[in-house]
ZADO-1210 file (C-alpha; in nm, 4 decimals, padded with zeros to 6 digits):
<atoms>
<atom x="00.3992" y="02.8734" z="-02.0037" code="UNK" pos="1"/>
<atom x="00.5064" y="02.6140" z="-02.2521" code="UNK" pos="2"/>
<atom x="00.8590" y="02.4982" z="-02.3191" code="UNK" pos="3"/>
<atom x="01.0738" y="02.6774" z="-02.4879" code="UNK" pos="4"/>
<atom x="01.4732" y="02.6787" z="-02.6127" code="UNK" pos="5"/>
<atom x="01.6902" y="02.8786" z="-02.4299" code="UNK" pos="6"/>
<atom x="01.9112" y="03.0663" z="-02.7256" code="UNK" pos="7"/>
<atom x="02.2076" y="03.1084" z="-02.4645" code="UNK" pos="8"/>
<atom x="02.2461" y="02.7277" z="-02.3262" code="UNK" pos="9"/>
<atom x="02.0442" y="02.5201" z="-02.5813" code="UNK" pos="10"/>
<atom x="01.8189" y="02.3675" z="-02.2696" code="UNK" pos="11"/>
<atom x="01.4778" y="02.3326" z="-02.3062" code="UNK" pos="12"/>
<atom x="01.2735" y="02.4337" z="-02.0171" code="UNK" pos="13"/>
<atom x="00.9567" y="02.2905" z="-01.9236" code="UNK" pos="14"/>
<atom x="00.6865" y="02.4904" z="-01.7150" code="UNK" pos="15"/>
<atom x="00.5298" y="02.3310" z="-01.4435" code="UNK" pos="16"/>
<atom x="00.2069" y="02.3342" z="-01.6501" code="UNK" pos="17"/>
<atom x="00.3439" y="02.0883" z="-01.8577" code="UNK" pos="18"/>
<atom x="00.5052" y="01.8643" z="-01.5466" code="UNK" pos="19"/>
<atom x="00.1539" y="01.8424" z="-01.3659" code="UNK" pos="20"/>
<atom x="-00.0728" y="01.6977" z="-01.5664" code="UNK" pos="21"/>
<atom x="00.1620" y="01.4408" z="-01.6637" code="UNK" pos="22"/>
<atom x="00.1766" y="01.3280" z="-01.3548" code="UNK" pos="23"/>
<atom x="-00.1411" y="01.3581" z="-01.2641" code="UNK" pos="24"/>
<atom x="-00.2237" y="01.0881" z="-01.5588" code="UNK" pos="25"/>
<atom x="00.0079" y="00.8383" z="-01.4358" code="UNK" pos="26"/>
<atom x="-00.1591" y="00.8609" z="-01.1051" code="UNK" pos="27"/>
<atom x="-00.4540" y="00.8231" z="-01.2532" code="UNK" pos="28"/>
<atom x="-00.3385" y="00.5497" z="-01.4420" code="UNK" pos="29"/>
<atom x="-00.2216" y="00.3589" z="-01.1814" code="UNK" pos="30"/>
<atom x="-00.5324" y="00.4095" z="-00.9472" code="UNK" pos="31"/>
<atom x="-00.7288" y="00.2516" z="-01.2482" code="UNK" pos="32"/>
<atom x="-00.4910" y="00.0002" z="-01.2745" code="UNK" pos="33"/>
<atom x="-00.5495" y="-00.0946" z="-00.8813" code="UNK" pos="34"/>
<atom x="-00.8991" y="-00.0862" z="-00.9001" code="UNK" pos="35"/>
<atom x="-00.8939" y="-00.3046" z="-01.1922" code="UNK" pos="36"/>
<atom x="-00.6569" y="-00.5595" z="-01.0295" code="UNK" pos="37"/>
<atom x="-00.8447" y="-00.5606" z="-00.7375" code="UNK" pos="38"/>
<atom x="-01.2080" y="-00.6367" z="-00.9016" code="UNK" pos="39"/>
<atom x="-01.0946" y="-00.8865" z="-01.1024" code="UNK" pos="40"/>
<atom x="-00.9522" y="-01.0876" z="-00.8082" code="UNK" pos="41"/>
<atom x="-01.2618" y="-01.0646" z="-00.6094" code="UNK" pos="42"/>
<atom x="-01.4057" y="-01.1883" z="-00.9787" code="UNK" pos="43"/>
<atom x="-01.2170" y="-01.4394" z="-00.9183" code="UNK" pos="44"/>
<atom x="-01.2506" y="-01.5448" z="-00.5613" code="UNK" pos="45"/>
<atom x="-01.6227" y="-01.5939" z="-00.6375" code="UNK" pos="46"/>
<atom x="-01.4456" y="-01.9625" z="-00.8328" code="UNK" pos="47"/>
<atom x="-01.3354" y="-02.2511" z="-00.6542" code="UNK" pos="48"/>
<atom x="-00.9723" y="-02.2648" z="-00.6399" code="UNK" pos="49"/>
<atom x="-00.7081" y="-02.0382" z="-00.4672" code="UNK" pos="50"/>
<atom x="-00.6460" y="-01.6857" z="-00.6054" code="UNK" pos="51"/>
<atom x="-00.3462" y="-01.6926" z="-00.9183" code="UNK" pos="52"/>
<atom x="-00.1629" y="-01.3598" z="-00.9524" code="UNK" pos="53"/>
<atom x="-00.1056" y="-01.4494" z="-01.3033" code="UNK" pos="54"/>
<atom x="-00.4903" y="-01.4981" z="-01.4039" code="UNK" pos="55"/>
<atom x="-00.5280" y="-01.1715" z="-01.1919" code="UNK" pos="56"/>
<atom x="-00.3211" y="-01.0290" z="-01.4447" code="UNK" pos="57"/>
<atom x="-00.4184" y="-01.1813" z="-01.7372" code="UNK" pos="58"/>
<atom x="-00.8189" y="-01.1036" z="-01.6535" code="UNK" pos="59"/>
<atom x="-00.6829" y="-00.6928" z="-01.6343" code="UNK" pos="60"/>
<atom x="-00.4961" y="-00.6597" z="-01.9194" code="UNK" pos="61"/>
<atom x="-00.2209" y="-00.5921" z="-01.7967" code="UNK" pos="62"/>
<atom x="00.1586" y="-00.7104" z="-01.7423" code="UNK" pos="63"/>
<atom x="00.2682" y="-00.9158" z="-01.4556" code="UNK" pos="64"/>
<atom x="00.4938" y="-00.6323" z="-01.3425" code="UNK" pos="65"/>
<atom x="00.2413" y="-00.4090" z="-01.2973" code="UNK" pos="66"/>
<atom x="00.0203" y="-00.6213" z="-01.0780" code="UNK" pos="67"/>
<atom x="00.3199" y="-00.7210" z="-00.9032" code="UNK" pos="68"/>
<atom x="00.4178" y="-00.3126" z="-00.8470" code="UNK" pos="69"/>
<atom x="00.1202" y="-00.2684" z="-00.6953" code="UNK" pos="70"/>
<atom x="00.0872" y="-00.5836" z="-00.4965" code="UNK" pos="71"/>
<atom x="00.4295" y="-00.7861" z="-00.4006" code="UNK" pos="72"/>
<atom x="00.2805" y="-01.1146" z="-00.2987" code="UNK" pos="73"/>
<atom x="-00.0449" y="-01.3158" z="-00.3289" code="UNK" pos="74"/>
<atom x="-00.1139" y="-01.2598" z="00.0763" code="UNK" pos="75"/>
<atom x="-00.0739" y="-00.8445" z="00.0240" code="UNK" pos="76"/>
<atom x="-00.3737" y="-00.9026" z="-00.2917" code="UNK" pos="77"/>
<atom x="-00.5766" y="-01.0930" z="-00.1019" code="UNK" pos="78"/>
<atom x="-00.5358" y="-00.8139" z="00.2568" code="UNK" pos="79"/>
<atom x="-00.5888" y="-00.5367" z="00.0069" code="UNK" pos="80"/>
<atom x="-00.9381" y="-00.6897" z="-00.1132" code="UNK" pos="81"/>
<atom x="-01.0380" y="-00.7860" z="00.2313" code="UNK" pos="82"/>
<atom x="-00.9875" y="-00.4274" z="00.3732" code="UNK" pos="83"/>
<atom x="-01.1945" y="-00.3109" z="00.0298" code="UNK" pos="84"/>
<atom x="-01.4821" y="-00.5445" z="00.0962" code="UNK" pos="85"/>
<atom x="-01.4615" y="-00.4149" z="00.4561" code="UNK" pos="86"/>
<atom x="-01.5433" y="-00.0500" z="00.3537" code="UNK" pos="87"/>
<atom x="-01.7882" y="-00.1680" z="00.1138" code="UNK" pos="88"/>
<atom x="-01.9917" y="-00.3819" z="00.3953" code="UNK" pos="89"/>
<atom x="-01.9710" y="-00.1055" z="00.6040" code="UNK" pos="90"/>
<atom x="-02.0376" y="00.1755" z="00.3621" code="UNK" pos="91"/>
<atom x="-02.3516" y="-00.0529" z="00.2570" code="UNK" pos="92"/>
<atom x="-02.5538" y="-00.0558" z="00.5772" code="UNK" pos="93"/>
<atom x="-02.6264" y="00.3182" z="00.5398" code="UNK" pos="94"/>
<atom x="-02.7004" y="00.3377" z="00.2434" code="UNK" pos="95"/>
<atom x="-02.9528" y="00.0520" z="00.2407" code="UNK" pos="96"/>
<atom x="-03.1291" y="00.1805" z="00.5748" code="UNK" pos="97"/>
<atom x="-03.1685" y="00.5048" z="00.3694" code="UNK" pos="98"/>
<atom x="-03.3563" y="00.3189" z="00.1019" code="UNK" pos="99"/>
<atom x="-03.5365" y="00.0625" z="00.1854" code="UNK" pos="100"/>
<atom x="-03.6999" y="-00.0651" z="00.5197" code="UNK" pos="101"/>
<atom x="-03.4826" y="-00.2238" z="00.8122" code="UNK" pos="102"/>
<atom x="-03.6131" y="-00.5384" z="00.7529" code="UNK" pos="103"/>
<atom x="-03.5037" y="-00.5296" z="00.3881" code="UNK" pos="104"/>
<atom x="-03.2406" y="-00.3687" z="00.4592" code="UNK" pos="105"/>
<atom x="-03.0893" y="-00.6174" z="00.6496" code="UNK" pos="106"/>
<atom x="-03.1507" y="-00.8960" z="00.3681" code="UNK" pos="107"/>
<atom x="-02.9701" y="-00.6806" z="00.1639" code="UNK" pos="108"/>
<atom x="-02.6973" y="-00.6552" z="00.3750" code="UNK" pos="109"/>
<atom x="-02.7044" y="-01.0565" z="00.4386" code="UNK" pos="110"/>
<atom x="-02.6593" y="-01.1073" z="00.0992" code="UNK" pos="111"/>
<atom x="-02.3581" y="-00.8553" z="00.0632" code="UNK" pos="112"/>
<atom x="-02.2177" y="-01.0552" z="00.3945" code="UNK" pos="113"/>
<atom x="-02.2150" y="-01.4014" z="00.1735" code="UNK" pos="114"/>
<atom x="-01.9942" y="-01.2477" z="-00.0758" code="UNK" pos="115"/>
<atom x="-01.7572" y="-01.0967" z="00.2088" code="UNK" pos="116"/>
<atom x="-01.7476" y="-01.4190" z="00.4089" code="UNK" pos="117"/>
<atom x="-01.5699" y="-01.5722" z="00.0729" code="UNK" pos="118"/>
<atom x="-01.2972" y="-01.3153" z="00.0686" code="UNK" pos="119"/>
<atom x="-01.2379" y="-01.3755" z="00.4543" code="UNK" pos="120"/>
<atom x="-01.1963" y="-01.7593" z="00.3955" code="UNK" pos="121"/>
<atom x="-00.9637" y="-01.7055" z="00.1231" code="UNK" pos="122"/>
<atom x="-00.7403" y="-01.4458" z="00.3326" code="UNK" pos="123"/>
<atom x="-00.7974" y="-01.6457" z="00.6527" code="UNK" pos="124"/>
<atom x="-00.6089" y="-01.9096" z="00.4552" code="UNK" pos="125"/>
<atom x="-00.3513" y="-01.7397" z="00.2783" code="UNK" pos="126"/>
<atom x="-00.2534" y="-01.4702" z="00.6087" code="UNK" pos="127"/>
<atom x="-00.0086" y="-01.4766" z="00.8622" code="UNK" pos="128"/>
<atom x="-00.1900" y="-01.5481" z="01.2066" code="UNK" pos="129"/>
<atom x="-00.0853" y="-01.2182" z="01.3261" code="UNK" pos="130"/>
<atom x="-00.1964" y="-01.0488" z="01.0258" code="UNK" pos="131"/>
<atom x="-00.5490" y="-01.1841" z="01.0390" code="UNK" pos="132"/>
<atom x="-00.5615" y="-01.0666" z="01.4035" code="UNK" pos="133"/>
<atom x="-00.4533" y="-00.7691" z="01.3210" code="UNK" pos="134"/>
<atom x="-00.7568" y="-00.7359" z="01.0172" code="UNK" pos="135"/>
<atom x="-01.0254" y="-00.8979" z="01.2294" code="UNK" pos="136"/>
<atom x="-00.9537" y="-00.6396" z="01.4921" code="UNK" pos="137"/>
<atom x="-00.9347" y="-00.3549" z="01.2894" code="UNK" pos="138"/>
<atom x="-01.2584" y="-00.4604" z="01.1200" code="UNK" pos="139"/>
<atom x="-01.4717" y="-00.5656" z="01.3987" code="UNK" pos="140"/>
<atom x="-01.5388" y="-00.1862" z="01.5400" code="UNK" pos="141"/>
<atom x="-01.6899" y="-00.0873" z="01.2116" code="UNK" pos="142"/>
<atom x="-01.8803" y="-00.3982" z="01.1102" code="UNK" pos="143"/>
<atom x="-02.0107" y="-00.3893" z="01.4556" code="UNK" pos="144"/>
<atom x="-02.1893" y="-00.0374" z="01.4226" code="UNK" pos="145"/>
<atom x="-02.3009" y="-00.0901" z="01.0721" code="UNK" pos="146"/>
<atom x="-02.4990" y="-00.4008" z="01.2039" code="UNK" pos="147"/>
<atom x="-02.6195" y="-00.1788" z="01.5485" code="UNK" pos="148"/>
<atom x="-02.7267" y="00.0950" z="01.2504" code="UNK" pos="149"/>
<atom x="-02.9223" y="-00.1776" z="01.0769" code="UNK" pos="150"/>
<atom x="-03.0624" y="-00.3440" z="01.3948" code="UNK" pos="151"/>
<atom x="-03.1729" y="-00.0082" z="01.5477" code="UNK" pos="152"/>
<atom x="-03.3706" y="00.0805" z="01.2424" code="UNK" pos="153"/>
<atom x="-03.5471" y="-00.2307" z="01.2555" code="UNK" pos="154"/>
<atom x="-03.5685" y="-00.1542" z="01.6734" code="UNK" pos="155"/>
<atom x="-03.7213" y="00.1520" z="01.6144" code="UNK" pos="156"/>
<atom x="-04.0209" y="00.0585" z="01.4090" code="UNK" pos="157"/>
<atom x="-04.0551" y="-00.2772" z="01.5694" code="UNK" pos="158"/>
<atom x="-03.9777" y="-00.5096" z="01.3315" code="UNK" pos="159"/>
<atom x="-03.6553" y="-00.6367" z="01.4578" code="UNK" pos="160"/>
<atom x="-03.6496" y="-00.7832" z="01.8487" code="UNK" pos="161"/>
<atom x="-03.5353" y="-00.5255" z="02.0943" code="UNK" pos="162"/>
<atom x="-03.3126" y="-00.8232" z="02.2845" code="UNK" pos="163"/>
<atom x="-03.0463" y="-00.8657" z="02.0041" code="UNK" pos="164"/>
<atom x="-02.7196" y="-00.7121" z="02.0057" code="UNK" pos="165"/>
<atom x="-02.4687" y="-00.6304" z="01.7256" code="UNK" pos="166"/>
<atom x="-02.2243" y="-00.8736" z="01.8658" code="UNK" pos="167"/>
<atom x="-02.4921" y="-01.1372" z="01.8535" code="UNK" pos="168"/>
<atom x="-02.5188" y="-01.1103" z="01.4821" code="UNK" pos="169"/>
<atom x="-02.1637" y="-01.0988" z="01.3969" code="UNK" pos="170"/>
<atom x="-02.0915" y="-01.3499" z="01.6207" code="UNK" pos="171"/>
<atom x="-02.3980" y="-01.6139" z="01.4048" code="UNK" pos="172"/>
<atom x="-02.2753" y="-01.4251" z="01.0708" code="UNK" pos="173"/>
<atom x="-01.9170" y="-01.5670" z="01.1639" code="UNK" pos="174"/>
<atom x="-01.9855" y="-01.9032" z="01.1137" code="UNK" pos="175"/>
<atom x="-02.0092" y="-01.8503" z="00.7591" code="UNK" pos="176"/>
<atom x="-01.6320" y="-01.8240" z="00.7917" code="UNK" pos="177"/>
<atom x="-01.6158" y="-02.1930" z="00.8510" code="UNK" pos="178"/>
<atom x="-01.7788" y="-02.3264" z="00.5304" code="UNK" pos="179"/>
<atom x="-01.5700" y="-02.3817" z="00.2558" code="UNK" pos="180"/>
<atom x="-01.6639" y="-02.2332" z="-00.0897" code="UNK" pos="181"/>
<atom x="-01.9161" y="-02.4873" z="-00.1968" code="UNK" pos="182"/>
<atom x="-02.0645" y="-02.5306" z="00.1233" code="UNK" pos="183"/>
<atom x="-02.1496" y="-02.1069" z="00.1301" code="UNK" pos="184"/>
<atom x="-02.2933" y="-02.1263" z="-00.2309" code="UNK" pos="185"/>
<atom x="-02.5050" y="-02.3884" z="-00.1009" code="UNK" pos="186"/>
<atom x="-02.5994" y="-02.3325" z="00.2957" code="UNK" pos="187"/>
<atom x="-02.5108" y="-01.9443" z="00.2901" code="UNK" pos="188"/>
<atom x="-02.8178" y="-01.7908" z="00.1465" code="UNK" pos="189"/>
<atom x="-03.0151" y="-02.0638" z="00.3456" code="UNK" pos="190"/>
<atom x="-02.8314" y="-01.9665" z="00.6916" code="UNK" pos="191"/>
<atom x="-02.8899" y="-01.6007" z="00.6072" code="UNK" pos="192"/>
<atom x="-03.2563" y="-01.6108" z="00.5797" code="UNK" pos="193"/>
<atom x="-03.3314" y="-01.7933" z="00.8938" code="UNK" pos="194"/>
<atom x="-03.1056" y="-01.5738" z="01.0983" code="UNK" pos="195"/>
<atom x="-03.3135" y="-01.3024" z="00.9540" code="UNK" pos="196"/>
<atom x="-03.6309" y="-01.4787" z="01.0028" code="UNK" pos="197"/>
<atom x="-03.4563" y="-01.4990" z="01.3827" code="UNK" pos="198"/>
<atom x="-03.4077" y="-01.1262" z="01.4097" code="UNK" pos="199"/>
<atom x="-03.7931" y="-01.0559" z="01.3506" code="UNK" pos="200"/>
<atom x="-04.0271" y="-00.9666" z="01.5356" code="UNK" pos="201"/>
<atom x="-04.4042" y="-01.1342" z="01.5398" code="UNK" pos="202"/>
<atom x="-04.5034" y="-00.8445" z="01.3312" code="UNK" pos="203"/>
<atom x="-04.2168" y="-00.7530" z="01.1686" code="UNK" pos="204"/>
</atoms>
């Protein structure tokens, strides 16, 4: 039902019809509006420098108050990305075990690890100490089975040594954490491809 007058009060009534999509959009709108925010900063965590809310904004399109709306402070951007990368890493592993083989698969992964190790610096620095203890721990359970995944496909056809734990590599993978940004453009790749050339097996 559309809206109509009524003749007796002079109200308009609106169906619900009318209510729902409406919003509906907005939601939509501002789940766009999130994901765009939230790109753009990792965009912009790839740079040198320290993450600007305003340049955040500016890169989106949008107004100040709407980044702000959806994220108060720098240090709630920077958690928000960090839990996104997270699922991403994670949410990787699978899919790349799926398509390709466990040895590429995990230099596929590596590479996606680089970009994450960035965006952990960056929070690392900006965070309350309790709040990164409170990420790290909430992250290391599924970062941990996404590297067992990858490990045990590589186990299973014998390219990847059946000694090596998933704590082992996340444990060498977190020492990425303590280069600064040049420093992982320069040494990460590098580090990445002899812990992988560690991993193998003679024949793998």
């Amino acid at each position: 039902m559309s809206g109509y007058v009524d003749d007796h009060s002079g109200q308009v009534s609106v169906s619900v019809e009318e209510v729902v999509p409406t919003v509906s959009a907005r939601r939509a709108d501002a789940q766009r509006n999130r994901e765009l925010i939230l790109d753009a900063a990792r965009e912009q965590l790839r740079e040198p420098g320290e993450l600007k809310l305003n340049a955040v904004a500016k890169a989106c399109g949008i107004g100040q108050g709407t980044l702000y709306r959806h994220f108060p402070t720098r240090e709630d951007l920077l958690v928000e990305v960090y839990r996104h990368d997270v699922e991403e890493l994670v949410a990787a592993a699978s899919d790349l075990v799926s398509t390709r083989s466990p040895v590429e698969a995990l230099a596929g992964w590596f590479e996606r690890v680089a970009a994450y190790a960035r965006v952990k610096n960056h929070v690392f620095a900006a965070v309350e100490a309790a709040t990164w203890r409170d990420l790290a721990a909430h992250s290391l359970g599924p970062i941990g089975e996404a590297v067992e995944l990858l490990l045990a496909a590589g186990r299973a056809e014998g390219s990847i040594r059946a000694d090596v734990e998933a704590r082992d590599v996340i444990v060498l993978i977190g020492w990425l954490s303590r280069l600064d940004d040049t420093e992982l453009d320069e040494r990460g790749p590098r580090l990445l491809s002899v812990l992988l050339d560690g991993l193998r097996t003679p024949q793998g």
